[in-house]
C-alpha positions in Angstrom: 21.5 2.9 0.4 18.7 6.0 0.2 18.4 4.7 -3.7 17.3 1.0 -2.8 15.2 1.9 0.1 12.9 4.3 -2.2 12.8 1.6 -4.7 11.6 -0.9 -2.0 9.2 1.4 -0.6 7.6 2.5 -3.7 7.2 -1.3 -5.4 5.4 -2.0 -1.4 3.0 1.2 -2.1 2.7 0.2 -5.7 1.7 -3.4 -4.4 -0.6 -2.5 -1.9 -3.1 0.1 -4.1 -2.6 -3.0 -6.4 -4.4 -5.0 -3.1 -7.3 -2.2 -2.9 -7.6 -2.2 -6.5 -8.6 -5.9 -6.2 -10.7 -6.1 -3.5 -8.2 -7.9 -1.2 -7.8 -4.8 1.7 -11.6 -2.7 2.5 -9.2 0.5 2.6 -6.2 2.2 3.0 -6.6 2.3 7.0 -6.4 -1.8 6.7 -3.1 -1.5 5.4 -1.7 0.9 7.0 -2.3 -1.4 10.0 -1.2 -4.8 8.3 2.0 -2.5 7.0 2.9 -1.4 10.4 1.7 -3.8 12.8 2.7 -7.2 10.4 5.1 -5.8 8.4 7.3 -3.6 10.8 6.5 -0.2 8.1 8.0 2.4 10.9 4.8 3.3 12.8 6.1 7.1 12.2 5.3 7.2 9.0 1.9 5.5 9.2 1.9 2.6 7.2 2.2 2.0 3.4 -0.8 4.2 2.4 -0.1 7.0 4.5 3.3 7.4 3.5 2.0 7.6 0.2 -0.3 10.3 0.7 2.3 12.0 2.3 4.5 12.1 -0.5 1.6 12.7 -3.1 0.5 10.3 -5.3 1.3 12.5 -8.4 4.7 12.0 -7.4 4.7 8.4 -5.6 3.4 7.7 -9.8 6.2 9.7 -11.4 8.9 8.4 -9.4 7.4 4.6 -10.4 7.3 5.9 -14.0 10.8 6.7 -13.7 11.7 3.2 -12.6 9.2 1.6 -15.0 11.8 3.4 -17.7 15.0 2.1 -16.9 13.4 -1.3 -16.8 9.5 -1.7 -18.6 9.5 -5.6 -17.7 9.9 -5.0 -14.1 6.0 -3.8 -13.2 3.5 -2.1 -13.8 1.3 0.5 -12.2 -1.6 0.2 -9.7 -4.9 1.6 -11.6 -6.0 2.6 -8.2 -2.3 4.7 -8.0 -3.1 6.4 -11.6 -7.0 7.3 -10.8 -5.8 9.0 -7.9 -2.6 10.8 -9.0 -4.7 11.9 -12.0 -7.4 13.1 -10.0 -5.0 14.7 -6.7 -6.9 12.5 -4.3 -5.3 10.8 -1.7 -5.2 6.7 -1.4 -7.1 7.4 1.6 -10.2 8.3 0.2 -9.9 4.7 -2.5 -12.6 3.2 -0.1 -14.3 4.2 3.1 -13.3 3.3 6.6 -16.7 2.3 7.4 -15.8 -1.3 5.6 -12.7 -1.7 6.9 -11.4 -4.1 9.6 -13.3 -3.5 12.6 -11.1 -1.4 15.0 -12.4 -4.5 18.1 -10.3 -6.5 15.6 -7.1 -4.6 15.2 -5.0 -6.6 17.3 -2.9 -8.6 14.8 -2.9 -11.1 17.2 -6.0 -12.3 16.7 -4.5 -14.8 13.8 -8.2 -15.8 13.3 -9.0 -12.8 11.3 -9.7 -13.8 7.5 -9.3 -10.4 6.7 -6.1 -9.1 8.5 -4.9 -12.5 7.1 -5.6 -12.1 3.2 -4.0 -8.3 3.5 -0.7 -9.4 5.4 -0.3 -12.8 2.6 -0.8 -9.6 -0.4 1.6 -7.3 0.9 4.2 -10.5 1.8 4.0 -10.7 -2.0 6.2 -8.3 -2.5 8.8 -9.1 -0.7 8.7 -12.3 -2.1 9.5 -11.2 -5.2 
């Protein structure tokens, strides 16, 4: 069902700028690769952050405002999400790449990453309800 996939997606984007809000992921580039390469995101889209930024994030916040509607309890948004739908910049451009996962340590399986690991457990929160 189209309905319950965009529902899914958006509470995984919504959770992630929630994980560069706090510090957990250096940028948007980290997961994109923890969302793709951990989570099985479809690679054609370009992880969690990307997609995002491809819809917009003036309408990735309007679409979670909608939900937020029907039921208030359910979440709330990302700060990170509202600084940039309010200010058209993209989730990309949160924090710089320069402080993100080393590209030598992309390979997810190199389990003895601290980093990749922390940003893979935060996203699994989601799905965990």
């Amino acid at each position: 069902d189209e309905e319950l996939c965009e529902r899914l997606v958006l509470a995984m984007i919504d959770e992630a700028a929630a994980i560069l809000h706090e510090g957990i992921a250096a940028s948007a580039r980290d997961i994109d690769l923890v969302s793709v390469h951990a989570l099985g995101f479809p690679r054609w889209r370009g992880g969690l952050m990307h997609h995002a930024d491809a819809l917009g994030t003036a309408q990735v916040v309007a679409r979670l405002r909608a939900l937020a509607r029907e039921d208030p309890a359910a979440r709330t948004i990302s700060p990170v999400l509202m600084d940039c739908a309010r200010e058209g910049r993209p989730l990309r451009d949160v924090f710089p790449a320069a402080v993100s996962i080393p590209e030598q340590n992309w390979p997810l399986h190199r389990r003895d990453n601290p980093q990749l690991r922390r940003v893979a457990c935060a996203l699994a929160r989601v799905l965990s309800g």
